[in-house]
C-alpha positions in Angstrom: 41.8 -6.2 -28.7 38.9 -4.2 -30.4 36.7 -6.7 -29.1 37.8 -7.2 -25.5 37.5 -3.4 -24.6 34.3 -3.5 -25.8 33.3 -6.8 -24.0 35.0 -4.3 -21.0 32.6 -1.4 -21.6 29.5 -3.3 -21.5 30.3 -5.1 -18.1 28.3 -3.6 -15.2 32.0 -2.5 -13.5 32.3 0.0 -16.1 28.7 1.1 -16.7 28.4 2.0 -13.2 30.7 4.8 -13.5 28.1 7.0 -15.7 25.6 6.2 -12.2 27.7 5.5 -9.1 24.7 6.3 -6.8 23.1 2.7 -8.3 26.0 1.5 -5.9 23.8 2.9 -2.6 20.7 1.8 -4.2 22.2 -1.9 -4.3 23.2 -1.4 -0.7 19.6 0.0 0.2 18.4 -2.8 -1.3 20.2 -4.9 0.9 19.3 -3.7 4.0 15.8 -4.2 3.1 16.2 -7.9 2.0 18.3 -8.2 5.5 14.9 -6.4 7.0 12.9 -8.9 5.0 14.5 -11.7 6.0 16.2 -11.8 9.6 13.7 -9.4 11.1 10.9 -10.5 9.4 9.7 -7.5 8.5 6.6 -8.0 6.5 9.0 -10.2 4.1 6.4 -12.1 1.5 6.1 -7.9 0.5 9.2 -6.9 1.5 11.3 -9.1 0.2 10.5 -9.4 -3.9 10.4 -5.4 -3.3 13.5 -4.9 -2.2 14.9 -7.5 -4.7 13.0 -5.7 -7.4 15.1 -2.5 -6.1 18.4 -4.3 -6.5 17.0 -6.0 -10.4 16.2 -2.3 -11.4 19.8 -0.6 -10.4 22.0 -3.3 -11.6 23.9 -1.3 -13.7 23.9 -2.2 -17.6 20.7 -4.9 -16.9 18.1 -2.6 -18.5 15.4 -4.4 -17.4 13.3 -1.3 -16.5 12.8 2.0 -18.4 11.2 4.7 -16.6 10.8 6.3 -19.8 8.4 3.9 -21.0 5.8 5.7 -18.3 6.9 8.9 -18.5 4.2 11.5 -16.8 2.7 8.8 -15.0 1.2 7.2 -18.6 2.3 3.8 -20.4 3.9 5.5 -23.5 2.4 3.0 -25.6 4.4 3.7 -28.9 7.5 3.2 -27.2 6.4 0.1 -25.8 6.1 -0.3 -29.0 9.4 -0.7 -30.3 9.1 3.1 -31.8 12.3 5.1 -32.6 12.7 8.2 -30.4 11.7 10.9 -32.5 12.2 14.9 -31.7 8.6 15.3 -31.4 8.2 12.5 -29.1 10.5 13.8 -26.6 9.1 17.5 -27.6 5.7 15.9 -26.2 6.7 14.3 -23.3 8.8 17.2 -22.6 5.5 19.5 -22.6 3.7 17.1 -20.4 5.7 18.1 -17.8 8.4 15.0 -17.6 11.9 15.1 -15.1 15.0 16.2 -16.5 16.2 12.8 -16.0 13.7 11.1 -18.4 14.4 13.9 -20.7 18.0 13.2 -20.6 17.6 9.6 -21.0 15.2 10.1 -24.0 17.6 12.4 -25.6 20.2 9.8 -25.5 18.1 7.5 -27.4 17.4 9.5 -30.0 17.4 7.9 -33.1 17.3 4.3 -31.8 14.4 2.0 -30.3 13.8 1.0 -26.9 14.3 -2.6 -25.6 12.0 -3.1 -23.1 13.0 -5.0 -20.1 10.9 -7.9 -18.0 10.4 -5.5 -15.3 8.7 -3.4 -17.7 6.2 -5.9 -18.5 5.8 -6.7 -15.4 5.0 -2.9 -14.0 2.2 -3.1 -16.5 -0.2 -4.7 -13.9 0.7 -2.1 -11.6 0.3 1.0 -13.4 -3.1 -0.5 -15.1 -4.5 -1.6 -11.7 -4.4 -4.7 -11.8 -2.3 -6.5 -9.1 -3.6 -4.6 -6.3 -7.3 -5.9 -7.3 -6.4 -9.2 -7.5 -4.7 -9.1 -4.1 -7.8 -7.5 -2.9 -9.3 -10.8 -4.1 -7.4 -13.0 -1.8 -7.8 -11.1 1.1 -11.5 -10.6 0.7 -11.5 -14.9 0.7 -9.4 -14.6 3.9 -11.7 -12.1 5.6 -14.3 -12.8 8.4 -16.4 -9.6 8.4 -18.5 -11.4 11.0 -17.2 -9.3 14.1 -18.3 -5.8 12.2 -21.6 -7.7 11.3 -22.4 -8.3 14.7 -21.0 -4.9 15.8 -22.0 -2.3 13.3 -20.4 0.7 15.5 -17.3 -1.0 15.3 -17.6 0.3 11.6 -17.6 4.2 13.0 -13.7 3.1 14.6 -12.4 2.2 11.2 -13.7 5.4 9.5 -11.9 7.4 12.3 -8.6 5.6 12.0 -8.6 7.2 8.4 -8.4 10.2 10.2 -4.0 10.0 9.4 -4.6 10.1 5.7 -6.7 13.2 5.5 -4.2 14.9 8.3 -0.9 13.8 6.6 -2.3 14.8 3.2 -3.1 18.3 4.6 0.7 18.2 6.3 2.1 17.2 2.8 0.4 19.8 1.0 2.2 22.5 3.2 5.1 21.1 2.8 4.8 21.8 -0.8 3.7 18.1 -2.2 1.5 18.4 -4.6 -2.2 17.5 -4.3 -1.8 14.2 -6.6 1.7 13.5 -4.1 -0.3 14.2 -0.7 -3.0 12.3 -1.7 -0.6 9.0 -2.4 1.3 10.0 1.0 -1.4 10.4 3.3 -2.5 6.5 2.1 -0.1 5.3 3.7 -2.0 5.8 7.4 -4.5 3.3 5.8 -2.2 1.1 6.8 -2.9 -1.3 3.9 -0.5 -1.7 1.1 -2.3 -2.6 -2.0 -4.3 0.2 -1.3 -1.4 2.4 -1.3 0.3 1.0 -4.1 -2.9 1.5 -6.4 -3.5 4.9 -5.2 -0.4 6.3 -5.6 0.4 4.3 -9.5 -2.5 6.2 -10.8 -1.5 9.8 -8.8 2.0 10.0 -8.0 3.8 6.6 -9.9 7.3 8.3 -9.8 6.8 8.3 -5.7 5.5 4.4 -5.9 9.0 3.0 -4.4 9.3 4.8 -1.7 5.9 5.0 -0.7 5.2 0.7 -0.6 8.9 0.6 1.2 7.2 3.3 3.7 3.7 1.7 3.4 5.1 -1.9 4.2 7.9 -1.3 6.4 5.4 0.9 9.3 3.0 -2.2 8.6 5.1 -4.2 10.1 6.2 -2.0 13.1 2.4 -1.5 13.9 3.3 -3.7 17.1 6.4 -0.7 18.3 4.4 2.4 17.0 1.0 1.8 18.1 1.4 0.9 21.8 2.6 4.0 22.9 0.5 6.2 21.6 -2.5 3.8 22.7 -1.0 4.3 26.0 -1.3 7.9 26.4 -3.9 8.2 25.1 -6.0 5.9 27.5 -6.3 5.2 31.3 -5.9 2.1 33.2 -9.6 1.7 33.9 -10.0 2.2 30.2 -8.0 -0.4 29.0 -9.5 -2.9 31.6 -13.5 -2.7 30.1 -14.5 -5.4 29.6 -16.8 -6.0 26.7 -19.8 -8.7 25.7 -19.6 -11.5 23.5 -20.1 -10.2 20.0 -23.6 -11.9 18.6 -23.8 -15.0 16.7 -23.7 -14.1 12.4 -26.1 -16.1 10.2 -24.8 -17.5 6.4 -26.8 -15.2 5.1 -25.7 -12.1 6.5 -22.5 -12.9 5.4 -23.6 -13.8 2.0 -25.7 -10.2 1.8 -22.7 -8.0 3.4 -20.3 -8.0 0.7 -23.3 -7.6 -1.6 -25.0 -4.6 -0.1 -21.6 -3.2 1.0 -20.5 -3.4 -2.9 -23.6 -1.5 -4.4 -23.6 1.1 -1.6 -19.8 2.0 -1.9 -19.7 2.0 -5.1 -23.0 4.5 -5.5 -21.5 6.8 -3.0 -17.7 6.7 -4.5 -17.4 5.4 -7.7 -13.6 5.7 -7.9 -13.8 3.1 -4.9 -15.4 0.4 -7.1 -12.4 -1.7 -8.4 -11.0 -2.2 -5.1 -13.9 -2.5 -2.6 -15.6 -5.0 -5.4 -12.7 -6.9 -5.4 -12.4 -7.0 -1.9 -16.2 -8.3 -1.7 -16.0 -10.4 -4.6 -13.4 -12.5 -2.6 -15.2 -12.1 0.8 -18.3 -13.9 -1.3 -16.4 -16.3 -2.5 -15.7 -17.5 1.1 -18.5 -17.1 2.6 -21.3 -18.5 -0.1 -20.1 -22.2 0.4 -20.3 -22.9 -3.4 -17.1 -22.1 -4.9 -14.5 -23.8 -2.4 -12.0 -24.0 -5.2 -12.0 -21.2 -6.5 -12.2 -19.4 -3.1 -9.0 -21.4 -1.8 -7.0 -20.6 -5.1 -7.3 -16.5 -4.8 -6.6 -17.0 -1.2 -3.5 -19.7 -2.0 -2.1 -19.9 -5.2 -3.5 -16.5 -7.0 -2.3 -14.4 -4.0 1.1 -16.0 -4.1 1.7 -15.2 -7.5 0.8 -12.0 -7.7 2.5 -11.0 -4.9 5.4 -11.9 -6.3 4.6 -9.9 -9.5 3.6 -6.7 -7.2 6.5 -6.5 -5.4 9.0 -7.5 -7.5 7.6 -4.8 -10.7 7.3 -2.2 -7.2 10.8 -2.4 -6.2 11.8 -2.0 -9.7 10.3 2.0 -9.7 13.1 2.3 -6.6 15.7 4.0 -8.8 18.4 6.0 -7.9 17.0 8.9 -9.1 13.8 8.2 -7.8 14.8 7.6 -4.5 18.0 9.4 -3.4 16.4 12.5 -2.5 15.0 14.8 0.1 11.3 13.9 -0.9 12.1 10.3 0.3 13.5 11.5 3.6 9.5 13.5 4.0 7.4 10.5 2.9 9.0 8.6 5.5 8.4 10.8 8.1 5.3 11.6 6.6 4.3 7.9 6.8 5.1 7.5 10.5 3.1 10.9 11.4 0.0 9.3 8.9 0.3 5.9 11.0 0.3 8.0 14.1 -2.8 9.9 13.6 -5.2 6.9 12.3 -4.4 4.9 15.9 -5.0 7.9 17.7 -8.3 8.5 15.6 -9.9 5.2 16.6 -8.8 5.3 20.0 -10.2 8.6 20.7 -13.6 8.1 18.7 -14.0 5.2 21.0 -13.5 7.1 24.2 -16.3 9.8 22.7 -18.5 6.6 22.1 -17.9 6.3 25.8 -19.6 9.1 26.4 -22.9 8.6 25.2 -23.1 4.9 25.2 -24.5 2.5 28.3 -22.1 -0.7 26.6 -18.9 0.5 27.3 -16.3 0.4 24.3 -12.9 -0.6 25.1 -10.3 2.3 23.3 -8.0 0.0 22.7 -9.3 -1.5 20.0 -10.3 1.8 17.9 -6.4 1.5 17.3 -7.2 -1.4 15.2 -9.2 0.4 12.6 -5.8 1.5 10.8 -6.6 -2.1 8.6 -3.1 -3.7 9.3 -5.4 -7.1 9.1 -4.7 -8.9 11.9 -1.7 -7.3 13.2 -3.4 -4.3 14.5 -6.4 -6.0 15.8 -3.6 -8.5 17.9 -1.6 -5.4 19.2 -5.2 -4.5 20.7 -5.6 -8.0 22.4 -1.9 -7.6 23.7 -2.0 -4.7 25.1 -5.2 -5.2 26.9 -3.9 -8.1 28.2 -0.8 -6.5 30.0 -3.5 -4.8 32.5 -6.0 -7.5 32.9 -4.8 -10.9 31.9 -8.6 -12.3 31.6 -10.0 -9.7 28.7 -10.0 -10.8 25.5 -10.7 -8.5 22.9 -9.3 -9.9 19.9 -12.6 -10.3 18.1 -13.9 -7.1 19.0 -11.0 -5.5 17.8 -11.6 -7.7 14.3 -14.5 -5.6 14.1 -12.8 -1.8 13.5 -9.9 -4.0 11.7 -11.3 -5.3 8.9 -13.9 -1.7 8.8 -10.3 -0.1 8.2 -9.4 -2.2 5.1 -12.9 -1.0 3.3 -12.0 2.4 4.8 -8.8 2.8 3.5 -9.9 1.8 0.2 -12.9 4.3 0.5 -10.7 7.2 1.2 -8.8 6.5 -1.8 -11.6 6.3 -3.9 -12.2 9.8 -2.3 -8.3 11.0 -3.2 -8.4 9.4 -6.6 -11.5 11.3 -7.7 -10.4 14.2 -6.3 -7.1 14.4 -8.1 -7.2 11.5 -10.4 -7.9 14.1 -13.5 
């Protein structure tokens, strides 16, 4: 009989009664995969995130530990199969850990930790390096011809950063703090590695809401960005036409993500990883001598490490983590960041209207938010609703793909501002 209750007490049915709100996280998590999957938003992200979110709160599973990254640092001696000690609680404790971890740690005194696969798998987040090697791939699937041939188009994709610089002021007076601002006003980059690396080295306990924010606007860019293109443009406007973009020799290709690399870098240092990532794939596709390898980051590597990132993501989405009123800001945070990078673009472009003879179409200054291609296709769309004839797809590449070194830019900029 002994034996059967305590079979009983280690089933999830009775577990979940010390955490009942795991029960609305497993239900969140649902509605995410139903997101992910019937509506198609953004699912090869979305999905292994929000599965990652149901993994994480299953109750008894104890496949990740928040503990183990207490303060946003990999507690490596508890990795380590090290028994929790007074002192290492004390010292957490003083390095300004939630009462939650606390709580947990002081449960475990006296025993060891078993650390969980999600565990290992959050590793390459928190060290940096899944976002890098998905900046890989999309470097390899990149055509920075269009801002080659259109340099100005580079100015658009600054300006569309203008969302993470205005949410991050917002956050701040809403009491975030500068670390959590920073990693909330990413999210108007618009690009989710970027936002998932920022915000694991500054705010790591805000990482699951923030990708679920980050991805989840990415792929509404088609229902929030017309609107405010709209009003913020007249018919003529959205009817210039605009010239064929320039023809882009080999070798400007082959010297962009070289001189593009070495500049950044110089200039923002804390930028390096990702923009020479970034390049390092765009090289790879565009050099013509290392087909294979350029077809694996952009196939097989990406594949895999997407799944990794999103699944090791979702798994940070704990009820305690979650459940609160900071979740209910950074969404509306996000929204308002995503807002203000469109109308950024659009109206730079305007004001490039006004002193240049080639006219720029607005429209695609919304593209600069770095949603690659999605924003630079809402562009072309919308465009085409008032004059059937204009295509401005690959002009609107240009300020598109600008955004993605943008965004990565600007969090260099955030991380060595408050990345200690």
């Amino acid at each position: 009989m002994d034996a059967i209750i305590n079979f009983l007490q280690q089933t999830g049915f009775y577990i979940v009664q010390q955490n009942p709100l795991s029960l609305v996280m497993l239900v969140v998590s649902c509605v995410l995969l139903y997101l992910a999957i019937v509506k198609q938003f953004e699912p090869l992200l979305l999905l292994p995130i929000s599965f990652g979110m149901l993994l994480t709160n299953l109750p008894g599973a104890e496949m990740y530990h928040e503990v183990l990254f207490a303060n946003g640092h990999v507690q490596w001696e508890l990795f380590g199969g090290a028994t929790v000690t007074q002192e290492i609680i004390d010292e957490i404790a003083a390095g300004g850990a939630t009462q939650n971890i606390i709580n947990e740690l002081t449960s475990l005194l006296g025993s060891s930790i078993s650390v969980g696969l999600l565990d290992v798998l959050y590793l390459g987040v928190k060290l940096g390096v899944y976002p890098c090697l998905i900046f890989v791939g999309v470097g390899a699937m990149t055509d920075f011809g269009p801002l080659i041939a259109n340099p100005k188009s580079l100015l658009l994709g600054a300006a569309a950063q203008l969302g993470i610089f205005i949410t991050f002021v917002g956050a701040r007076l809403l009491g975030f703090t500068g670390p959590e601002a920073s990693s909330i006003g990413i999210i108007g980059g618009a690009d989710g590695p970027t936002a998932i690396y920022t915000t694991s080295h500054l705010a790591p306990h805000l990482l699951g809401p923030i990708a679920v924010a980050a991805y989840s606007y990415m792929a509404l860019v088609p229902v929030i960005q017309p609107p405010i293109m709209k009003l913020l443009t007249t018919d003529k406007e959205r009817k210039i036409k605009m010239k064929q973009l320039r023809p882009v020799t080999k070798t400007e290709k082959i010297l962009f993500p070289i001189i593009v690399t070495i500049f950044v870098s110089f200039l923002v240092p804390s930028a390096a990883s990702l923009v020479g990532c970034l390049m390092l794939g765009n090289l790879m596709r565009e050099c013509g001598v290392v087909d294979r390898l350029s077809k694996t980051v952009q196939n097989e590597l990406m594949n895999i490490v997407t799944i990794f990132l999103g699944v090791s993501v979702g798994a940070t989405a704990t009820a305690a983590t979650f459940l609160n009123w900071q979740t209910l800001g950074i969404l509306v945070l996000g929204i308002v960041a995503f807002g203000f990078g469109t109308a950024g673009g659009v109206l730079l472009a305007k004001l490039m209207n006004v002193f240049s003879k080639e006219k720029v179409n607005p429209l695609i200054g919304s593209a600069g938010v770095s949603a690659v291609p999605m924003a630079a296709r809402v562009s072309q769309v919308v465009a085409q609703k008032y004059d059937p004839s204009n295509f401005l797809l690959m002009h609107a590449m240009g300020p598109n793909v600008s955004g993605v070194i943008g965004s990565a830019v600007a969090a260099g900029v955030l991380l060595a501002l408050f990345g200690g």
